[in-house]
C-alpha positions in Angstrom: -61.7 11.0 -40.7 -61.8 8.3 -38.2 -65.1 7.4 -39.4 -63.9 6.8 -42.4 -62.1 3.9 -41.4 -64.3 0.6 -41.4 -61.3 -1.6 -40.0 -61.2 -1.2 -35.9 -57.6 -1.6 -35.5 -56.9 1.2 -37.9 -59.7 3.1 -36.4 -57.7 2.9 -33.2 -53.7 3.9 -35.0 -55.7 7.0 -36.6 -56.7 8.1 -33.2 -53.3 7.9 -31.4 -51.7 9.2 -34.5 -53.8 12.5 -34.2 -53.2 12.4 -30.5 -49.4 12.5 -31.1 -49.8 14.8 -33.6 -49.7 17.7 -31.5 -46.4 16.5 -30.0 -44.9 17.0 -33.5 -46.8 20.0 -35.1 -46.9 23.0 -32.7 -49.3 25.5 -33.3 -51.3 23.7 -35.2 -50.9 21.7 -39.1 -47.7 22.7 -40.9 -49.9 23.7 -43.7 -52.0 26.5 -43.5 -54.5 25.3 -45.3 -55.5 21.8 -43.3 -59.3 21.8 -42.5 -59.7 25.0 -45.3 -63.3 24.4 -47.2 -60.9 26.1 -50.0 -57.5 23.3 -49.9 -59.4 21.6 -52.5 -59.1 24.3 -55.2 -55.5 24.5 -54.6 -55.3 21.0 -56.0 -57.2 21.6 -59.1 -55.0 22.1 -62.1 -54.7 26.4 -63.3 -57.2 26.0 -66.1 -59.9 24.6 -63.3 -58.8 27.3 -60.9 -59.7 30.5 -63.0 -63.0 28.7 -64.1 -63.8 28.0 -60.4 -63.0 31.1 -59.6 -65.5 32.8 -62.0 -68.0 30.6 -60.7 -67.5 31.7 -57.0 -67.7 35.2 -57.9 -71.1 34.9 -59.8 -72.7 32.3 -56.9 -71.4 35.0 -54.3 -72.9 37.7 -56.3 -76.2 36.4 -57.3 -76.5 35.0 -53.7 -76.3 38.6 -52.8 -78.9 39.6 -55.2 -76.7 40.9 -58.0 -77.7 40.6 -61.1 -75.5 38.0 -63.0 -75.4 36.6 -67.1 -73.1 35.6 -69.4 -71.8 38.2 -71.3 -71.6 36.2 -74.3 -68.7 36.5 -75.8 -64.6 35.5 -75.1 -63.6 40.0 -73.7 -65.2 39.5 -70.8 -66.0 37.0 -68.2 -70.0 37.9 -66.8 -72.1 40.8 -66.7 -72.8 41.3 -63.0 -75.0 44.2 -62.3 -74.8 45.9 -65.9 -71.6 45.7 -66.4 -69.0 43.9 -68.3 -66.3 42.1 -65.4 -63.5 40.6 -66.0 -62.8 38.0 -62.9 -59.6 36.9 -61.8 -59.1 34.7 -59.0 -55.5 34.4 -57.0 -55.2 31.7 -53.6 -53.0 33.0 -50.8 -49.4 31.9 -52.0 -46.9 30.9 -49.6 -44.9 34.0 -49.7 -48.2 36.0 -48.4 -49.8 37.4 -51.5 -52.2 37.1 -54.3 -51.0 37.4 -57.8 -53.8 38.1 -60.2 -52.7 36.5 -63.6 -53.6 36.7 -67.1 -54.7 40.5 -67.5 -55.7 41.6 -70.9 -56.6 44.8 -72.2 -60.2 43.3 -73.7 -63.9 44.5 -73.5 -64.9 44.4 -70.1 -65.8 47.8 -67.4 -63.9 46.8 -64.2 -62.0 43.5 -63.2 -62.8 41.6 -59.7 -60.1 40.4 -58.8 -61.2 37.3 -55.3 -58.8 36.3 -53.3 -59.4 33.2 -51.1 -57.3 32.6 -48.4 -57.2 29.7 -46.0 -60.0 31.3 -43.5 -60.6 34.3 -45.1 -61.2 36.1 -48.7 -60.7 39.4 -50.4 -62.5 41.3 -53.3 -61.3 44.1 -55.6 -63.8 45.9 -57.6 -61.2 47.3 -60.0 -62.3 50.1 -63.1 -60.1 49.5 -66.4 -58.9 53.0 -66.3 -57.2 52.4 -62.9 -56.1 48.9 -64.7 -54.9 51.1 -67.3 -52.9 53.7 -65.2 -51.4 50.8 -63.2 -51.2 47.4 -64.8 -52.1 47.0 -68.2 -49.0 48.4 -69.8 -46.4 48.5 -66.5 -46.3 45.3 -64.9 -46.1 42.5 -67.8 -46.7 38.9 -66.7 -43.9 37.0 -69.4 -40.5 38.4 -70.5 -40.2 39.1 -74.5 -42.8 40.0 -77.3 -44.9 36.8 -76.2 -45.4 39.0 -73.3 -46.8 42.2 -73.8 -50.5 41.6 -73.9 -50.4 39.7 -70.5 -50.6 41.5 -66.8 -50.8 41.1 -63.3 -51.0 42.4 -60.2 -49.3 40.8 -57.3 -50.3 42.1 -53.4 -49.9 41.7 -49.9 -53.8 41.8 -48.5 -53.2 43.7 -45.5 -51.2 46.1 -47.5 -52.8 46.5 -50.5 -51.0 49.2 -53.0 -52.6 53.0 -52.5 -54.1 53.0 -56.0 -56.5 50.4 -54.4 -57.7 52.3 -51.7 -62.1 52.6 -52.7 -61.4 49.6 -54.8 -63.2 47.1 -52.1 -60.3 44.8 -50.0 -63.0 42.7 -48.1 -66.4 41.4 -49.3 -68.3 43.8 -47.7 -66.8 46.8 -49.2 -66.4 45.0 -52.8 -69.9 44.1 -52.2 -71.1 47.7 -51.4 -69.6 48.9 -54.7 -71.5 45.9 -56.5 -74.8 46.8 -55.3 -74.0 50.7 -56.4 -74.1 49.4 -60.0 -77.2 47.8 -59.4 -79.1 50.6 -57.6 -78.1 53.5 -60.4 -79.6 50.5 -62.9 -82.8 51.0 -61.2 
């Protein structure tokens, strides 16, 4: 940051004030996220968040070697591997959860839902019947008749409800489920 700074004299206030920044802010930055390479989403505005979201999920997946298009039309969000996926994308909120927004009861096989964290990430790889059994239908998002086409699904990642359990948690094991689609494709 430092570097940043083409005026000496400021060069030189930047560097004590980091130095007696420690003095102030024990255990490191009051906000969790300082020095994240995710902060940045958190400042983007909802509409921008979901689309970036989408777009992790898809580079992450075809950087893996998944299969990944456009599905084509407004029920689902890509077709990774041969199936229809609906993406949903939650950052770690203060209170220690993700809340996966905006669930719909639409044309699409399985949601994933990402979670990005400061330093870390999570992946469900979630089938529409299990959406079915315990969202769509039981936990609405809005209050009144507005309200009873929209879900979500709000969770602690270390503790993740039961029903999740084979449903993925990190990347590796969402991962692992993704490549199953692709191998019974071949």
């Amino acid at each position: 940051m430092v570097s940043q700074i083409a005026d000496p004299d400021v060069q030189l206030l930047a560097t004590i004030a980091t130095t007696l920044r420690g003095d102030y802010i024990r255990g490191g930055s009051a906000d969790p996220w300082a020095g994240s390479p995710f902060a940045w989403i958190r400042a983007r505005p909802s509409r921008q968040v979901g689309k970036i979201g989408e777009q992790l999920v898809a580079g992450w997946c075809a950087a893996k070697g998944l299969d990944v298009v456009s599905c084509g039309d407004s029920e689902a969000d890509r077709i990774i591997a041969g199936r229809r996926v609906e993406i949903k994308f939650s950052t770690l909120w203060a209170s220690g959860v993700y809340k996966f927004q905006q669930l719909r009861d639409q044309n699409y096989d399985f949601a994933i839902c990402l979670g990005i964290s400061p330093f870390d990430a999570h992946c469900w790889v979630i089938a529409k019947s299990a959406l079915r059994e315990h969202v769509l239908g039981h936990t609405p998002q809005h209050r009144g008749r507005a309200g009873t086409d929209t879900f979500w699904i709000s969770l602690r990642p270390a503790s993740p409800p039961e029903w999740l359990r084979g449903c993925g948690g990190s990347l590796a094991e969402a991962y692992a489920i993704l490549k199953g689609w692709q191998m019974q494709r071949r």
